[in-house]
N, CA, C and O atoms as a GROMACS GRO file, in nm:
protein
  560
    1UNK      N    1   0.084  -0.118   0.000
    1UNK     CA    2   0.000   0.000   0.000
    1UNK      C    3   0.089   0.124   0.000
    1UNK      O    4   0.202   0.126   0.047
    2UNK      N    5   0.012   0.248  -0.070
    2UNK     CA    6   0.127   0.358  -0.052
    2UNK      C    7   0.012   0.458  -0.054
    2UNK      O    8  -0.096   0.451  -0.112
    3UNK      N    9   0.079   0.581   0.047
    3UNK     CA   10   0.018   0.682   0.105
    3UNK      C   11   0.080   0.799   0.070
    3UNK      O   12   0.201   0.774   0.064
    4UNK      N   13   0.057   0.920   0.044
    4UNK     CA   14   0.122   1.016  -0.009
    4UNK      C   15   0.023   1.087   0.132
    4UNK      O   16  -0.099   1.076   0.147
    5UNK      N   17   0.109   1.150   0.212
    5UNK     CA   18   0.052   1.277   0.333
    5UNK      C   19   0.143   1.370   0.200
    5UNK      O   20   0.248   1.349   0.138
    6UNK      N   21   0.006   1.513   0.198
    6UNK     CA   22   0.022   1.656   0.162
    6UNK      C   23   0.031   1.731   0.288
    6UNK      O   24  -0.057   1.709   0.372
    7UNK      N   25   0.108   1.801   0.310
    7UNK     CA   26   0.086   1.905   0.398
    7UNK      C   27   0.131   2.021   0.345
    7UNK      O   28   0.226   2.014   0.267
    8UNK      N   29   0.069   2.155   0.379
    8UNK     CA   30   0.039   2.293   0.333
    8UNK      C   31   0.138   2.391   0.432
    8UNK      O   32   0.211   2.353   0.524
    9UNK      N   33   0.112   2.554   0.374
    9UNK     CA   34   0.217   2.654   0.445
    9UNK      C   35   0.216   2.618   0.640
    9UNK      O   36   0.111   2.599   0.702
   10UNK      N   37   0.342   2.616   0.700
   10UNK     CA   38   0.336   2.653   0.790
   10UNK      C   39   0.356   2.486   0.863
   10UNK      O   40   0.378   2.487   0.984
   11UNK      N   41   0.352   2.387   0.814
   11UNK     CA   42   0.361   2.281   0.858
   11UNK      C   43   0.479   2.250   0.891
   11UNK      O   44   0.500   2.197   1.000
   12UNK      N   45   0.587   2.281   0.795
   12UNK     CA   46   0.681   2.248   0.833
   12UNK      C   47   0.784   2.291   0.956
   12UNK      O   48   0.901   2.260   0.983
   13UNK      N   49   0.656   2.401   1.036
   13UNK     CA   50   0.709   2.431   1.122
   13UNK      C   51   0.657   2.442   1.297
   13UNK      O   52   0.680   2.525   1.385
   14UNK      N   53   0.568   2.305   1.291
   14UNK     CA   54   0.507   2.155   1.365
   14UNK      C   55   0.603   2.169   1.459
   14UNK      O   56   0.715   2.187   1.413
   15UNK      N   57   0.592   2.167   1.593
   15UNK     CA   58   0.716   2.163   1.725
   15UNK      C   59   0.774   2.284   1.778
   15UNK      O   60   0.839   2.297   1.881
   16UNK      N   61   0.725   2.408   1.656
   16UNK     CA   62   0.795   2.513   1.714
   16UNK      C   63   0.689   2.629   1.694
   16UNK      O   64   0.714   2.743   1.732
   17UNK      N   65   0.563   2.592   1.629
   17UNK     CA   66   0.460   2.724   1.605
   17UNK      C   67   0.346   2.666   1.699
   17UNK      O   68   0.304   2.551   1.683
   18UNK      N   69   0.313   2.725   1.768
   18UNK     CA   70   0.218   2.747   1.845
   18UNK      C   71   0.171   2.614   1.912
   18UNK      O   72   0.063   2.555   1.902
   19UNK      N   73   0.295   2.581   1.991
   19UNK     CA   74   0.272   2.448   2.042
   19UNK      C   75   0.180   2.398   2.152
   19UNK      O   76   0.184   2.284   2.198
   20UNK      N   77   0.104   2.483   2.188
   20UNK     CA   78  -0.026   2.513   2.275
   20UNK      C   79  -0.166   2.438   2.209
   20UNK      O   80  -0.243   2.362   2.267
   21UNK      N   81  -0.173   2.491   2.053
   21UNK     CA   82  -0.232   2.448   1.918
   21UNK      C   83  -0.199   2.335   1.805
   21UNK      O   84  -0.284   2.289   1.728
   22UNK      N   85  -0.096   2.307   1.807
   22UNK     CA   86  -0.015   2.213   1.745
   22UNK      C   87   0.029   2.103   1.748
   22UNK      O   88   0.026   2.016   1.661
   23UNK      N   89   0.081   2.100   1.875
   23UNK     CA   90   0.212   2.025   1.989
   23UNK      C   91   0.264   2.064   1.997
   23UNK      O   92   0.265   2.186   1.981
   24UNK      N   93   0.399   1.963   2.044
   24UNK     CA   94   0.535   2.028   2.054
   24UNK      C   95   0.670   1.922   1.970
   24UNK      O   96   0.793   1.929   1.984
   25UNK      N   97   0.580   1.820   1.877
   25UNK     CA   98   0.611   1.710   1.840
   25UNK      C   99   0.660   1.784   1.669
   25UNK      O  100   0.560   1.827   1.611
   26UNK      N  101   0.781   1.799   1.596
   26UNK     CA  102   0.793   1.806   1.491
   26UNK      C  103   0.722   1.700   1.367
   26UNK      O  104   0.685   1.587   1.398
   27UNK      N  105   0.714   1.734   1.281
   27UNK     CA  106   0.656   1.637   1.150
   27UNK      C  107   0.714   1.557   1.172
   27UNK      O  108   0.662   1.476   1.249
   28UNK      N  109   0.848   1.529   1.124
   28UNK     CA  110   0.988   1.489   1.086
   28UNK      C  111   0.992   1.404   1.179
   28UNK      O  112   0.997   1.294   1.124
   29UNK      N  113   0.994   1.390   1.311
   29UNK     CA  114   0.973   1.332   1.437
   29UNK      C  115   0.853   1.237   1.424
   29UNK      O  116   0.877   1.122   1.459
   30UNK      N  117   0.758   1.257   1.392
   30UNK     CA  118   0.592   1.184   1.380
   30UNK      C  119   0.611   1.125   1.263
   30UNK      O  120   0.582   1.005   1.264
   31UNK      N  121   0.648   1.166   1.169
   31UNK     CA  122   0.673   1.089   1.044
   31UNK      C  123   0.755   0.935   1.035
   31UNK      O  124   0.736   0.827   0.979
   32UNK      N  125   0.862   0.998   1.131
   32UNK     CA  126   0.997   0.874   1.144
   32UNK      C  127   0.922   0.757   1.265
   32UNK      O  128   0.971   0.644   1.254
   33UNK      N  129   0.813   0.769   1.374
   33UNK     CA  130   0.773   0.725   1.429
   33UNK      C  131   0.637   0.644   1.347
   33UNK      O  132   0.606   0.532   1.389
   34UNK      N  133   0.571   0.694   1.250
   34UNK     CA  134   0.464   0.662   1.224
   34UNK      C  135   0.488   0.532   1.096
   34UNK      O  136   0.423   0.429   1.077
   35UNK      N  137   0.637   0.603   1.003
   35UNK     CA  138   0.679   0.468   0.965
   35UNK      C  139   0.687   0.287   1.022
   35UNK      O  140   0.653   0.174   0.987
   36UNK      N  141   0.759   0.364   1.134
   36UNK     CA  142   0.820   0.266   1.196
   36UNK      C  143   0.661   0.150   1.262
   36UNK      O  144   0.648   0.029   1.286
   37UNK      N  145   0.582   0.252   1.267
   37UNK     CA  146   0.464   0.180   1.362
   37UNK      C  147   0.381   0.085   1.251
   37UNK      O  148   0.340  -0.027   1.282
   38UNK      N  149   0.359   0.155   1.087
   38UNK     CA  150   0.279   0.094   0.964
   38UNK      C  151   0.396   0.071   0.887
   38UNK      O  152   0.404   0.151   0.793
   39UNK      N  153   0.523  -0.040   0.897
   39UNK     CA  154   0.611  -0.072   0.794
   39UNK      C  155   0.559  -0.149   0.679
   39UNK      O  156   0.623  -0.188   0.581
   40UNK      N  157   0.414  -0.167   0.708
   40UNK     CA  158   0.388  -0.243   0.567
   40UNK      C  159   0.320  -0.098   0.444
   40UNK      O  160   0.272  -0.114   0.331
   41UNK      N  161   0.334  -0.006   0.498
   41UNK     CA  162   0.252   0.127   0.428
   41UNK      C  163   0.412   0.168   0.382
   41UNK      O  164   0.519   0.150   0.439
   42UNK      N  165   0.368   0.249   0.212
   42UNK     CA  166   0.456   0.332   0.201
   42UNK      C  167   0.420   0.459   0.196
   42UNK      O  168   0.323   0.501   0.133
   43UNK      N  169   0.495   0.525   0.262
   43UNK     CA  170   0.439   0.677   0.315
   43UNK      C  171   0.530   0.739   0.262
   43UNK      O  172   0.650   0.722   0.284
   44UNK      N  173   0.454   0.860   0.147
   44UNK     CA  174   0.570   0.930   0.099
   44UNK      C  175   0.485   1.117   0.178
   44UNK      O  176   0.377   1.163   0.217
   45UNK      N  177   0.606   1.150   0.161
   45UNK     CA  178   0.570   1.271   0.264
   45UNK      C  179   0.586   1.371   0.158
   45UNK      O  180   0.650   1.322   0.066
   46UNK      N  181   0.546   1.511   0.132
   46UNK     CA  182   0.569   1.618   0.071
   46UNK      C  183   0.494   1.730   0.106
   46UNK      O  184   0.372   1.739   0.093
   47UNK      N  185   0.594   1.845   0.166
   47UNK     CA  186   0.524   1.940   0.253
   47UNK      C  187   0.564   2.095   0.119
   47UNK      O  188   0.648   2.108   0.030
   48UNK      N  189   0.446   2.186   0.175
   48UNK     CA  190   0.488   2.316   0.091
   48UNK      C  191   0.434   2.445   0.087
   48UNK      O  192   0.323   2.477   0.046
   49UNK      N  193   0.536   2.527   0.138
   49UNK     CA  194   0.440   2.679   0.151
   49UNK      C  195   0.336   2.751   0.026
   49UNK      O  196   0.248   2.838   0.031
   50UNK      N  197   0.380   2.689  -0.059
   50UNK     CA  198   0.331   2.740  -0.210
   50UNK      C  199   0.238   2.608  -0.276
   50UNK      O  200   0.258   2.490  -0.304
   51UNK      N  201   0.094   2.733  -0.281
   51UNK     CA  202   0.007   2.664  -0.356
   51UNK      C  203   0.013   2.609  -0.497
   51UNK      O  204  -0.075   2.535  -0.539
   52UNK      N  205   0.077   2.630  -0.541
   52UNK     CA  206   0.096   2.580  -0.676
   52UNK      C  207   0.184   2.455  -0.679
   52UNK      O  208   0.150   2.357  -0.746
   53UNK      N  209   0.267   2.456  -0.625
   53UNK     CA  210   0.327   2.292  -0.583
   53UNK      C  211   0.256   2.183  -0.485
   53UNK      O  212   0.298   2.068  -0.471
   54UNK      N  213   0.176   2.222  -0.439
   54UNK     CA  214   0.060   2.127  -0.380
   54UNK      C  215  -0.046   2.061  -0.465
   54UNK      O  216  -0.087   1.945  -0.466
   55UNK      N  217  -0.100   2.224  -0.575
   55UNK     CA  218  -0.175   2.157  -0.661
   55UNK      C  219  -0.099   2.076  -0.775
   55UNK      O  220  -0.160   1.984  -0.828
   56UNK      N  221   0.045   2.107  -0.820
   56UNK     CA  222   0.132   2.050  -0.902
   56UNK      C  223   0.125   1.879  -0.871
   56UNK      O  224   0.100   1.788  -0.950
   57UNK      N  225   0.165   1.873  -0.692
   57UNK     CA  226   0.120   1.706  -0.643
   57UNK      C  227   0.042   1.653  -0.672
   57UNK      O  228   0.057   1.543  -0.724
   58UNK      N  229  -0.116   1.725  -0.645
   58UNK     CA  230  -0.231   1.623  -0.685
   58UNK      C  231  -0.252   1.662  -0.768
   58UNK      O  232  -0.368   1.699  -0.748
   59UNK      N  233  -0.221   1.697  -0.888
   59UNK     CA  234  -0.245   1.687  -1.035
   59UNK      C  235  -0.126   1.544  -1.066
   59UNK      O  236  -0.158   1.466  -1.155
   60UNK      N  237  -0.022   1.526  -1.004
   60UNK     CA  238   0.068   1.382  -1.021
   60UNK      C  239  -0.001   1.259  -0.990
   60UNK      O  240   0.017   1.154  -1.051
   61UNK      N  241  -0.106   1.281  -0.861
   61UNK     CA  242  -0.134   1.170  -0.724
   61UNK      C  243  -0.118   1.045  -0.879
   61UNK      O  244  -0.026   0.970  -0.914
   62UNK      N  245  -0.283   1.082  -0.950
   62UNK     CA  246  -0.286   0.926  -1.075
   62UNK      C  247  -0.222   0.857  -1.082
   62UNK      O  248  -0.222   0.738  -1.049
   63UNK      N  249  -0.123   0.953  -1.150
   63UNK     CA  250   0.004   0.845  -1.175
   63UNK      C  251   0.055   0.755  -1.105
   63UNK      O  252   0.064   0.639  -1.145
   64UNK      N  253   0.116   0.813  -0.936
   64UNK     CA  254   0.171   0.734  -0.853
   64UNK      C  255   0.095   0.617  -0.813
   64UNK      O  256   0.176   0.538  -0.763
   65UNK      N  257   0.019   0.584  -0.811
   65UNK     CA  258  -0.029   0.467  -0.761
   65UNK      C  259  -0.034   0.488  -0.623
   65UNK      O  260   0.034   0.413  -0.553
   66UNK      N  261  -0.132   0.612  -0.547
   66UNK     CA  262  -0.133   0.627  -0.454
   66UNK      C  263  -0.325   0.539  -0.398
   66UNK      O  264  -0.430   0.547  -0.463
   67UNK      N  265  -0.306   0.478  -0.287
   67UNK     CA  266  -0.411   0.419  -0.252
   67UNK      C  267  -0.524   0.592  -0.196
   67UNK      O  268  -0.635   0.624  -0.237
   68UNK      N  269  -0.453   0.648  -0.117
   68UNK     CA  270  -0.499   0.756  -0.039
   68UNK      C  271  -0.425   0.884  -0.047
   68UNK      O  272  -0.316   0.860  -0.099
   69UNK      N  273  -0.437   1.000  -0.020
   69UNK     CA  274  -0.428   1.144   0.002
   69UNK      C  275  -0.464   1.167   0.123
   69UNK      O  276  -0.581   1.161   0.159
   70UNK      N  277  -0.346   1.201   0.218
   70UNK     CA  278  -0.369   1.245   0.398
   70UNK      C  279  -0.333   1.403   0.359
   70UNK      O  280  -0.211   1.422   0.354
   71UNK      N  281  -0.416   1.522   0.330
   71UNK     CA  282  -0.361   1.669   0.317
   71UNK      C  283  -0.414   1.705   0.394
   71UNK      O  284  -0.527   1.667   0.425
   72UNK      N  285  -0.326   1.823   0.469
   72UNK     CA  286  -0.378   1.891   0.516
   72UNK      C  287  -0.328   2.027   0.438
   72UNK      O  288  -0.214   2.026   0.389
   73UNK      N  289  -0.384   2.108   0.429
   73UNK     CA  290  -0.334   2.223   0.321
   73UNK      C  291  -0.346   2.357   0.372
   73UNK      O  292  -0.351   2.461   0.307
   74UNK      N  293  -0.349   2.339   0.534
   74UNK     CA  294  -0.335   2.436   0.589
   74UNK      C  295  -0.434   2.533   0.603
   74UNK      O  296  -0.555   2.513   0.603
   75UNK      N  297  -0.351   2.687   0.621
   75UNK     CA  298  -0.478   2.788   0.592
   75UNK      C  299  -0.534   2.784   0.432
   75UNK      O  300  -0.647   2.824   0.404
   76UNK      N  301  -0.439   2.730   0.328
   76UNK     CA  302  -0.534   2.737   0.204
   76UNK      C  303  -0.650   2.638   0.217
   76UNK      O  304  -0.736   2.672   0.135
   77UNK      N  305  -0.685   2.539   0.280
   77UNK     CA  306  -0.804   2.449   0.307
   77UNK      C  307  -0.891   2.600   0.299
   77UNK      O  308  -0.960   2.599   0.196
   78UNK      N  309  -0.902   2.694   0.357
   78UNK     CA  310  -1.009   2.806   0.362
   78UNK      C  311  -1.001   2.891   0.290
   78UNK      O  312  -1.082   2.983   0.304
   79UNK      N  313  -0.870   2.901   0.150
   79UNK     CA  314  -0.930   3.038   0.064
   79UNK      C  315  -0.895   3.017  -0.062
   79UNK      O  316  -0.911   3.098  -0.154
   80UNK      N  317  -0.820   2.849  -0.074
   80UNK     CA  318  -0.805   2.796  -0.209
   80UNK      C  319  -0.886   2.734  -0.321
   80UNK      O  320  -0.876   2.612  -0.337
   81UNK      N  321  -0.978   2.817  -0.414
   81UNK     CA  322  -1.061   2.731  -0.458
   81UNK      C  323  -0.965   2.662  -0.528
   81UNK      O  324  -0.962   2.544  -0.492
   82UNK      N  325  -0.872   2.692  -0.627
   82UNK     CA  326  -0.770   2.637  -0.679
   82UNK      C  327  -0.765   2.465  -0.650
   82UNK      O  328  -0.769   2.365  -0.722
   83UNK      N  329  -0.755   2.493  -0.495
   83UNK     CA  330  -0.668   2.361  -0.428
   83UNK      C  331  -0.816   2.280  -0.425
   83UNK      O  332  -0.809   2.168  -0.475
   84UNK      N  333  -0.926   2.312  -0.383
   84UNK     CA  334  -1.026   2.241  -0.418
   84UNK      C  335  -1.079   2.192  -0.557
   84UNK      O  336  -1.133   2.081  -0.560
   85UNK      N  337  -1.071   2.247  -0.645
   85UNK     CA  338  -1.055   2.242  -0.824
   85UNK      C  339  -0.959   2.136  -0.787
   85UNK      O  340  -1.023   2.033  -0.763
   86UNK      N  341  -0.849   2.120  -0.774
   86UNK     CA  342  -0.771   2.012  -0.770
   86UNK      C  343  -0.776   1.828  -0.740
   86UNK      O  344  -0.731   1.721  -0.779
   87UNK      N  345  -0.859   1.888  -0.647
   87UNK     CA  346  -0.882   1.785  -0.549
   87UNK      C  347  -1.034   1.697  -0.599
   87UNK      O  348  -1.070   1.581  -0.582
   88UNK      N  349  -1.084   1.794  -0.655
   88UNK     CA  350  -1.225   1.722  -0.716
   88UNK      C  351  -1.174   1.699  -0.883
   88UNK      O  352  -1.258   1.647  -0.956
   89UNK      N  353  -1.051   1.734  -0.938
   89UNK     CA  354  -0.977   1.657  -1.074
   89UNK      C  355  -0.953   1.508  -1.045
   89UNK      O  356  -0.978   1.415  -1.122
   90UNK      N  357  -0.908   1.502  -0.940
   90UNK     CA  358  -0.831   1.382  -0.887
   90UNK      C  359  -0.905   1.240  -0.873
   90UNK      O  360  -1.020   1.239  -0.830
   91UNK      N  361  -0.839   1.113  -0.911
   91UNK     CA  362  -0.956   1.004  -0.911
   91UNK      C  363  -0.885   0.968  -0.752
   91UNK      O  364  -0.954   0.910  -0.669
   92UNK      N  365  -0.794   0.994  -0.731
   92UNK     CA  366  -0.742   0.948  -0.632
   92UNK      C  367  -0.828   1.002  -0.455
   92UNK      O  368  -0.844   1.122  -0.434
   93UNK      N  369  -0.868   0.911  -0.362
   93UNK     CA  370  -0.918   0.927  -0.247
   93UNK      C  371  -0.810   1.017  -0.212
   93UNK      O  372  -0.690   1.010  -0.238
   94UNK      N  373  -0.911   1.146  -0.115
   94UNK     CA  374  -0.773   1.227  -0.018
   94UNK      C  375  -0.919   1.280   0.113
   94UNK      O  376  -1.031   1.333   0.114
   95UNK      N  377  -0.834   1.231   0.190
   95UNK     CA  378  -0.906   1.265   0.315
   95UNK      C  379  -0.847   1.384   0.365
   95UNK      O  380  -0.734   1.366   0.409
   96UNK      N  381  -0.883   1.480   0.371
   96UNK     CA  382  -0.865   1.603   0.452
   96UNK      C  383  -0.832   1.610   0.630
   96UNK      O  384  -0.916   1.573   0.713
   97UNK      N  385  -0.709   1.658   0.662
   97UNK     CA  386  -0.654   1.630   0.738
   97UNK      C  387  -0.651   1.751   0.782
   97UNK      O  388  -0.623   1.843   0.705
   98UNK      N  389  -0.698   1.786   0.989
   98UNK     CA  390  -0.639   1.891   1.029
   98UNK      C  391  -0.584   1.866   1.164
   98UNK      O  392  -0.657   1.804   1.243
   99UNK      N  393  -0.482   1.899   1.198
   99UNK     CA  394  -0.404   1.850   1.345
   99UNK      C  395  -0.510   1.949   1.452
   99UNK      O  396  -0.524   1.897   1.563
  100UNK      N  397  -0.584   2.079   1.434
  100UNK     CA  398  -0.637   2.139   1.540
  100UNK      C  399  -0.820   2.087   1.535
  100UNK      O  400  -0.846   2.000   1.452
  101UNK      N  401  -0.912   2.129   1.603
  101UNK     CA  402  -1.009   2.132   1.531
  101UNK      C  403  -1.100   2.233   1.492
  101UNK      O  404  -1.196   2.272   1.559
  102UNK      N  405  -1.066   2.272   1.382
  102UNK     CA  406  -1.124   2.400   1.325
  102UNK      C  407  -1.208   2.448   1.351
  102UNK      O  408  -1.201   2.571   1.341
  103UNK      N  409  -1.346   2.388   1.401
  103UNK     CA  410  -1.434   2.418   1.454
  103UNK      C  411  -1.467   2.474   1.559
  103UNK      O  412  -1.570   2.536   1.589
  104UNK      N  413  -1.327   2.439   1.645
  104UNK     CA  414  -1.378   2.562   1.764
  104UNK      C  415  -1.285   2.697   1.769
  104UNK      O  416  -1.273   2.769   1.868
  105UNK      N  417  -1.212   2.720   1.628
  105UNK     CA  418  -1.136   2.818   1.576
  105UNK      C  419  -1.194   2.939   1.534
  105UNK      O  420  -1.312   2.958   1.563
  106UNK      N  421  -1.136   3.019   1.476
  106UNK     CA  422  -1.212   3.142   1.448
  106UNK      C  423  -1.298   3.087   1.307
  106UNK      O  424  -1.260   3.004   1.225
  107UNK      N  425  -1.412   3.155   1.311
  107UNK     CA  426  -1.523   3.179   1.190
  107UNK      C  427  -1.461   3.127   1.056
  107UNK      O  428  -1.506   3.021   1.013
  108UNK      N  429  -1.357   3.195   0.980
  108UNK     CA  430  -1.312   3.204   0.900
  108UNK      C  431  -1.257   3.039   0.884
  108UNK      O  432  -1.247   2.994   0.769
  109UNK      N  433  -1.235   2.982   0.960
  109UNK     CA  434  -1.164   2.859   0.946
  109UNK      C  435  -1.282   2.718   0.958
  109UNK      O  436  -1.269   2.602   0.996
  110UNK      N  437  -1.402   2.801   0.904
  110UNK     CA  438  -1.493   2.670   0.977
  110UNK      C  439  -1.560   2.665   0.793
  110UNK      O  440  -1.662   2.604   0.760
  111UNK      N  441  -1.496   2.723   0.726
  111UNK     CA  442  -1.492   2.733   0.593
  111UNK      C  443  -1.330   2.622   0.504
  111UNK      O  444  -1.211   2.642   0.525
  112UNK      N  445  -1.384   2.528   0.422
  112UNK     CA  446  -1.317   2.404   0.359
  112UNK      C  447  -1.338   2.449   0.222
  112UNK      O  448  -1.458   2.470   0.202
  113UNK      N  449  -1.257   2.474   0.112
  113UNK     CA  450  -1.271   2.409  -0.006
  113UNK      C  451  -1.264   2.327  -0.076
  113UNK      O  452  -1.286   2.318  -0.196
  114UNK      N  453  -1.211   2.222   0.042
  114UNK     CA  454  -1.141   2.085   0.039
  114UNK      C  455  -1.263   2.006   0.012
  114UNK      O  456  -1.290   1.940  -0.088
  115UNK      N  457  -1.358   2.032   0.160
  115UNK     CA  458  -1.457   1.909   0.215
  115UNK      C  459  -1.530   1.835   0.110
  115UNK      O  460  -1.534   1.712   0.112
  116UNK      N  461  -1.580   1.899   0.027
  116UNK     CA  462  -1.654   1.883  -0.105
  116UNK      C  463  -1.679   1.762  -0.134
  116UNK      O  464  -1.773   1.683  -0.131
  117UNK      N  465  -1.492   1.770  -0.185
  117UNK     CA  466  -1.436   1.667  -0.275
  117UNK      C  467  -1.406   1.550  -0.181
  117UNK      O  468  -1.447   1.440  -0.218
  118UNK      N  469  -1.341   1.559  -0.064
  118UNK     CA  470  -1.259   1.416  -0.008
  118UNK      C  471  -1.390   1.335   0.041
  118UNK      O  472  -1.510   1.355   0.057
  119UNK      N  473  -1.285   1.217   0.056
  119UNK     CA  474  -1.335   1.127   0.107
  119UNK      C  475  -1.418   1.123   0.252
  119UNK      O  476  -1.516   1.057   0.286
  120UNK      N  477  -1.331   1.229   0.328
  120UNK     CA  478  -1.348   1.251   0.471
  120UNK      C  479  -1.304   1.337   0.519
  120UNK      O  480  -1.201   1.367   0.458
  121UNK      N  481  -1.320   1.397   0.594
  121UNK     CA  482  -1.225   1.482   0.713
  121UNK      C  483  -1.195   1.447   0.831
  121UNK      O  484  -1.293   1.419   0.901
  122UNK      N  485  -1.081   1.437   0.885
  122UNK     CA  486  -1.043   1.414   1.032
  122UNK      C  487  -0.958   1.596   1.085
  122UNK      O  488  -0.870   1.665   1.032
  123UNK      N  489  -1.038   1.611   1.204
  123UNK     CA  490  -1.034   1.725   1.262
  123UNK      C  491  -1.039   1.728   1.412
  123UNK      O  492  -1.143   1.695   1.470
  124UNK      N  493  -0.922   1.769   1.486
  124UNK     CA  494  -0.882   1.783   1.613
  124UNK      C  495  -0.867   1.703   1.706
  124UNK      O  496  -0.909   1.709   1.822
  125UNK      N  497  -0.760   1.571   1.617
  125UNK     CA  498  -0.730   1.461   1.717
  125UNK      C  499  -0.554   1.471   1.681
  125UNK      O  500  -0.478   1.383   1.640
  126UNK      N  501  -0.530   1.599   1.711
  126UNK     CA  502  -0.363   1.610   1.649
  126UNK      C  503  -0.299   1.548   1.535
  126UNK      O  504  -0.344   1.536   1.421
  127UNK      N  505  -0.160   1.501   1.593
  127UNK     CA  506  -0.084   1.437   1.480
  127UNK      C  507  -0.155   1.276   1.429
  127UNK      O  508  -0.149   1.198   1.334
  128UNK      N  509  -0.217   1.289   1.549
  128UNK     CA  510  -0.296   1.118   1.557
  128UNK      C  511  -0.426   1.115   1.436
  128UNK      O  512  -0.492   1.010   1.430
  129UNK      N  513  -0.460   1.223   1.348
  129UNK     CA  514  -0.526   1.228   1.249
  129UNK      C  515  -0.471   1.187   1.156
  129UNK      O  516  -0.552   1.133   1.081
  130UNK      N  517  -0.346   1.183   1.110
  130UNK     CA  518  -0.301   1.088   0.990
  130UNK      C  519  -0.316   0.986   0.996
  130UNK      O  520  -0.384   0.913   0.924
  131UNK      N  521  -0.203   0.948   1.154
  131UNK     CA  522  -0.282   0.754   1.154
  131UNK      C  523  -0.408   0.692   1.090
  131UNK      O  524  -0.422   0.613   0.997
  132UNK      N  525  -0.494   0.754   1.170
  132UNK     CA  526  -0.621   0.748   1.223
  132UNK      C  527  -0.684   0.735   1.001
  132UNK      O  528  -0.752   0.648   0.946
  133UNK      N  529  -0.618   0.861   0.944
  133UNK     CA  530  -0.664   0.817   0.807
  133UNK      C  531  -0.632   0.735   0.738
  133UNK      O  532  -0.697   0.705   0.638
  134UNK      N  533  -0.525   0.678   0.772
  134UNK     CA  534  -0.446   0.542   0.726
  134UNK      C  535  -0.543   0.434   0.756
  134UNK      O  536  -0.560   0.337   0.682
  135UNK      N  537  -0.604   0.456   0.863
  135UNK     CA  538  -0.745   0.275   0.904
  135UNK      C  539  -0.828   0.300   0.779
  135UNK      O  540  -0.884   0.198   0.740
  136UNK      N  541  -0.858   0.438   0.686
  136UNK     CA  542  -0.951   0.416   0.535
  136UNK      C  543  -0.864   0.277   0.472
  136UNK      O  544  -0.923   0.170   0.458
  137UNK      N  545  -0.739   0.291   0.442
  137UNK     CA  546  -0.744   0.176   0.379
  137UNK      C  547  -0.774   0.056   0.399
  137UNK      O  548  -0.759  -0.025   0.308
  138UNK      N  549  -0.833   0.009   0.548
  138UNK     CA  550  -0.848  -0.119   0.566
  138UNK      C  551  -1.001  -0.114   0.548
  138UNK      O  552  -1.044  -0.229   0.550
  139UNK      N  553  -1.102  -0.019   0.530
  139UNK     CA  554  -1.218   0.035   0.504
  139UNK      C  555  -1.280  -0.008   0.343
  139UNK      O  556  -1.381  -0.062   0.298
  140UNK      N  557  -1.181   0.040   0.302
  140UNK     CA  558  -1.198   0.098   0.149
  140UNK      C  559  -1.282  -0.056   0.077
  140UNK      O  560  -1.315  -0.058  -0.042
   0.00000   0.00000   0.00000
């Protein structure tokens, strides 16, 4: 099985932004742990401040032979139609991923251009929301 996690602006800086909201756990750290826990998954990771290389990814997903899409796309989840256009191109499943839960966030963030299209959303069970989207494939 292979998993492609998207993550959006500001992720890559997981452990050190607003670890009150976040954690205090880096990607890089959760990533190398989350391998280790699903060695039969291949998890390819690709993080990015810029919308256009996110949508550049899932305009690729097809090709790769990805089972699933774990994105979280950050604050563009709320002002990218772009990234939603994208995401409803795609034959490929992507579950929408958010480490906080938006919902009890400000107004502005209780707005998805994502939701539409995915499969699902997982929202405000931390880093433990990727896992947690990884059990779709035993679903599917």
């Amino acid at each position: 099985m292979k998993v492609l996690i998207l993550n959006g602006p500001n992720l890559n800086l997981l452990g050190k932004r607003e670890p009150e909201v976040y954690g205090a756990e880096s990607f890089d750290d959760y990533l190398k742990a989350l391998r280790a826990k699903l060695p039969h998954i291949t998890i390819e990771y690709y993080q990015s401040n810029v919308e256009g290389e996110l949508i550049n990814q899932l305009h690729k997903a097809d090709d790769h032979g990805y089972e699933v899409i774990l994105f979280n796309a950050g604050a563009y989840t709320h002002t990218s139609v772009a990234i939603g256009d994208a995401v409803a191109g795609i034959t490929t499943p992507v579950i929408e991923v958010h480490i906080s839960n938006v919902m009890k966030r400000e107004e502005f963030r209780h707005v998805s251009y994502i939701s539409k299209h995915a499969a699902g959303v997982i929202s405000g069970f931390g880093l433990l929301g990727y896992e947690l989207g990884m059990h779709y494939l035993s679903i599917r």
